[in-house]
C-alpha positions as CSV (number, residue, x, y, z in Angstrom):
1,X,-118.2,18.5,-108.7
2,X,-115.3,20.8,-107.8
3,X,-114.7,24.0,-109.7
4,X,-111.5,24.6,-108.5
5,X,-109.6,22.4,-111.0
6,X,-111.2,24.5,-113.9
7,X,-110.1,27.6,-112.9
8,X,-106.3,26.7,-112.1
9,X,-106.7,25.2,-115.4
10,X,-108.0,28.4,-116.7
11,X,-106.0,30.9,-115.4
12,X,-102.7,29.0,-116.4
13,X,-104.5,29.0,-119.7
14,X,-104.4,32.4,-119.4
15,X,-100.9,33.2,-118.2
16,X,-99.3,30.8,-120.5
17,X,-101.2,32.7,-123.3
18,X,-99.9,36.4,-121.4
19,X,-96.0,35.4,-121.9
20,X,-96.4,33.7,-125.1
21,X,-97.9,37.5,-126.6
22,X,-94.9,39.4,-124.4
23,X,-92.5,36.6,-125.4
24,X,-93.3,37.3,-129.1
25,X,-93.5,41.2,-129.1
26,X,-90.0,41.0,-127.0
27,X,-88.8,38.9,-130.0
28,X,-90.2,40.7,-132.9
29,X,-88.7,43.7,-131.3
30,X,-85.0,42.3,-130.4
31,X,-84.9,40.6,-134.1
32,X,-86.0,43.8,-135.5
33,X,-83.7,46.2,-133.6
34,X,-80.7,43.7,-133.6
35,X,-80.0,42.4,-137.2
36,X,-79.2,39.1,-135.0
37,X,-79.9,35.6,-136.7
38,X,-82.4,33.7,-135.2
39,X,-80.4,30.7,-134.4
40,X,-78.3,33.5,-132.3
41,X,-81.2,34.4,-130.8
42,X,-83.2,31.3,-129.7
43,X,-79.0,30.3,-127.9
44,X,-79.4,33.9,-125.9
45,X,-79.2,32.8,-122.0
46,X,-80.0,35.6,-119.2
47,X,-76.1,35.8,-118.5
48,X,-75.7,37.1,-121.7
49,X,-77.8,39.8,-121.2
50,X,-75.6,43.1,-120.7
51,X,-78.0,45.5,-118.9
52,X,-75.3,48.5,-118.6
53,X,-75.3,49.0,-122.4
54,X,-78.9,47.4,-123.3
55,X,-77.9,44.5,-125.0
56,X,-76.3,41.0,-124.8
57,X,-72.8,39.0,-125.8
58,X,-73.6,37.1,-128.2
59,X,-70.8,34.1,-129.6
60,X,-71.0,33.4,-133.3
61,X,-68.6,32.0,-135.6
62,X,-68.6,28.7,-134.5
63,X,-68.3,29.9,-130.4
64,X,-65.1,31.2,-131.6
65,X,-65.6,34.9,-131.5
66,X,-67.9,37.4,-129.3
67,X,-69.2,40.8,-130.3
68,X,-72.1,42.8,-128.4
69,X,-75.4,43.3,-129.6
70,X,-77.5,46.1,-128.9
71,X,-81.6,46.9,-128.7
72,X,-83.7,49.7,-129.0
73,X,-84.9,51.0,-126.2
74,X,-88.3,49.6,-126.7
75,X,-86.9,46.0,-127.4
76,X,-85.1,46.2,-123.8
77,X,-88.0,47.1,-122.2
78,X,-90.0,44.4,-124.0
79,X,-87.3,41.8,-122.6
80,X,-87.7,43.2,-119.3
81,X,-91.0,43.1,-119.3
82,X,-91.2,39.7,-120.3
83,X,-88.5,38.4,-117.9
84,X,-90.3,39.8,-114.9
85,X,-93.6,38.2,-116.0
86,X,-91.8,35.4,-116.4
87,X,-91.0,34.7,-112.8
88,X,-88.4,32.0,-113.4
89,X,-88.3,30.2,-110.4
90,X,-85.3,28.2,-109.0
91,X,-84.3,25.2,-112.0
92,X,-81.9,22.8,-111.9
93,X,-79.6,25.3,-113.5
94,X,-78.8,28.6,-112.2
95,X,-80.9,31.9,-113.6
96,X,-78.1,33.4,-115.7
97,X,-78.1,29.9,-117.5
98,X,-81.8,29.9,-118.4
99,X,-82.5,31.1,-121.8
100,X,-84.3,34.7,-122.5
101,X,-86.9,33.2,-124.5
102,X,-88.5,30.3,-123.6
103,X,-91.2,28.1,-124.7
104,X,-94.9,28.3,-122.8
105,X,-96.8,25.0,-124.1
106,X,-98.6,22.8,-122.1
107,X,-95.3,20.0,-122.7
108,X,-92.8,22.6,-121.5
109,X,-95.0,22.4,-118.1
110,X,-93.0,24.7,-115.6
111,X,-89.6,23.8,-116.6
112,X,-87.9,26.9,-118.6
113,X,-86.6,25.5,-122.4
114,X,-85.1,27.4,-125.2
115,X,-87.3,27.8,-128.3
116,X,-86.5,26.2,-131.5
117,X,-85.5,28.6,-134.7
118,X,-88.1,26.6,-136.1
119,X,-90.6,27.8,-133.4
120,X,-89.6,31.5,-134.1
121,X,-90.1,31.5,-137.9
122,X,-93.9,29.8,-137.3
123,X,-94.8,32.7,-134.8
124,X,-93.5,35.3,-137.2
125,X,-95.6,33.3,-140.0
126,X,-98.8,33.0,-137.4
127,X,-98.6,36.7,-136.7
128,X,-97.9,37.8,-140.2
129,X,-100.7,35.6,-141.5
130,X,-103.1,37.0,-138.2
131,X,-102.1,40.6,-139.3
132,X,-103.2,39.9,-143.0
133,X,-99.9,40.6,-144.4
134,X,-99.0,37.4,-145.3
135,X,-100.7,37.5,-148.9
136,X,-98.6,41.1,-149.3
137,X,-95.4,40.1,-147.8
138,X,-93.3,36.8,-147.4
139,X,-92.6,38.2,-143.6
140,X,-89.8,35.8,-141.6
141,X,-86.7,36.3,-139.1
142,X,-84.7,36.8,-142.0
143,X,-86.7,39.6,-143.7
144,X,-86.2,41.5,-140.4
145,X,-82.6,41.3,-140.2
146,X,-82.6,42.1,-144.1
147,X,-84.3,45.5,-143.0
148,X,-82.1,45.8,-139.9
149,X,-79.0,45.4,-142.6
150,X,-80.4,47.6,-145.1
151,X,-81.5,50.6,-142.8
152,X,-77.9,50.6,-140.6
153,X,-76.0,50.8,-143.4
154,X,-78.2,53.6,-145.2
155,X,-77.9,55.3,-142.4
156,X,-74.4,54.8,-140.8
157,X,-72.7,54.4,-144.6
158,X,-70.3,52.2,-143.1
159,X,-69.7,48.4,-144.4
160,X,-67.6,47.4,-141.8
161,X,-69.6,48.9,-139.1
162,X,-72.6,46.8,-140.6
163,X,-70.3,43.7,-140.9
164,X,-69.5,43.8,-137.1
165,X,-73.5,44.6,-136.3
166,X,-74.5,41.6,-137.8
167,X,-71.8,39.4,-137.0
168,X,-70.2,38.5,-140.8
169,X,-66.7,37.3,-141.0
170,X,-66.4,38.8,-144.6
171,X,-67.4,42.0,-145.9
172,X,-68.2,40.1,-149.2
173,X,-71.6,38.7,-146.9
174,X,-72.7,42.0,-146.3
175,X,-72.2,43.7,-149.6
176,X,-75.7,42.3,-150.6
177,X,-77.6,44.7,-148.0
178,X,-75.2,47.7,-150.1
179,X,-77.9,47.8,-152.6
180,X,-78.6,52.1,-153.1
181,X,-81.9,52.7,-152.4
182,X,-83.6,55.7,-154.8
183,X,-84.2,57.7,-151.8
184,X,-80.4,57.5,-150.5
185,X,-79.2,58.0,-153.8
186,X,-81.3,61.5,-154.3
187,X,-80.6,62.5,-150.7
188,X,-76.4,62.2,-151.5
189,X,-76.7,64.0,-155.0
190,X,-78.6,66.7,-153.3
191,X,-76.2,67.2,-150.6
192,X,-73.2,67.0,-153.4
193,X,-74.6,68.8,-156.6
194,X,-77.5,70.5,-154.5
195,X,-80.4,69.7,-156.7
């Protein structure tokens, strides 16, 4: 009986589970440093990706309109990490047409395919529910760029900066992340009465 079947089967066992953790901290970290949607995210190709600013052009409004998104340091390198384990090979479409994030299952085989937005909200479920905060927190894509919205615009003050960062067409869409939290609301009357 040869061995040698097991351990290729192994070992690709093994690499496909390597990306599929790097893919998903690279995505927790992009989704969380971002404010993108996921439906943005799971259309990113590598030509999108702008490495002079540490970020990527992303089209929204119907592929009408462009604006730039950025990442935190540590979401970059998490992409770049990812990427170069990655080792996209030559497809039938050229590299800066392959998408960042890509699916690993056994059905995908070698051939690089976008992720679903489905497939993005069931890892952030499985690693919510495999963290144990599922039963404390209703954790998905959106609750991430709820916090992204929330903490830019506590800390920049700026609506229409916050509208731009997460791609809105009206400022009406992002007045719901203008809700005052207590401790903003103490900080400013500090600074204005000096209490």
């Amino acid at each position: 009986m040869d061995e040698r079947p097991k351990r290729t089967k192994r070992s690709g066992s093994r690499s496909r589970q390597k990306l599929i953790r790097l893919r998903n901290i690279a995505i927790i970290e992009a989704l969380l440093s971002s404010g993108m949607p996921v439906s943005e995210l799971v259309r990113l190709e590598r030509g999108n990706l702008l490495y002079n600013v540490r970020g990527v052009s992303v089209k929204y409004a119907k592929g009408k309109k462009e604006r730039e998104v950025l990442f935190s340091d540590s979401a970059w390198k998490a992409i770049q990490i990812y990427l170069r384990a990655r080792q996209d090979r030559p497809q039938p479409r050229a590299l800066a047409d392959l998408p960042v994030f890509s699916r690993h299952d056994r059905r995908a085989g070698s051939r690089v395919l976008p992720l679903s937005t489905r497939s993005v909200q069931n890892i952030l479920f499985e690693l919510a529910a495999r963290a144990g905060i599922l039963e404390r927190f209703h954790l998905t894509p959106h609750s991430l760029r709820h916090f992204f919205a929330t903490e830019f615009l506590s800390e920049t003050g700026n609506l229409a900066l916050t509208q731009y960062a997460l791609g809105h067409a009206s400022p009406n869409t992002t007045r719901i992340y203008a809700q005052t939290k207590r401790e903003d609301y103490r900080r400013a009357h500090r600074k204005v009465f000096g209490s």
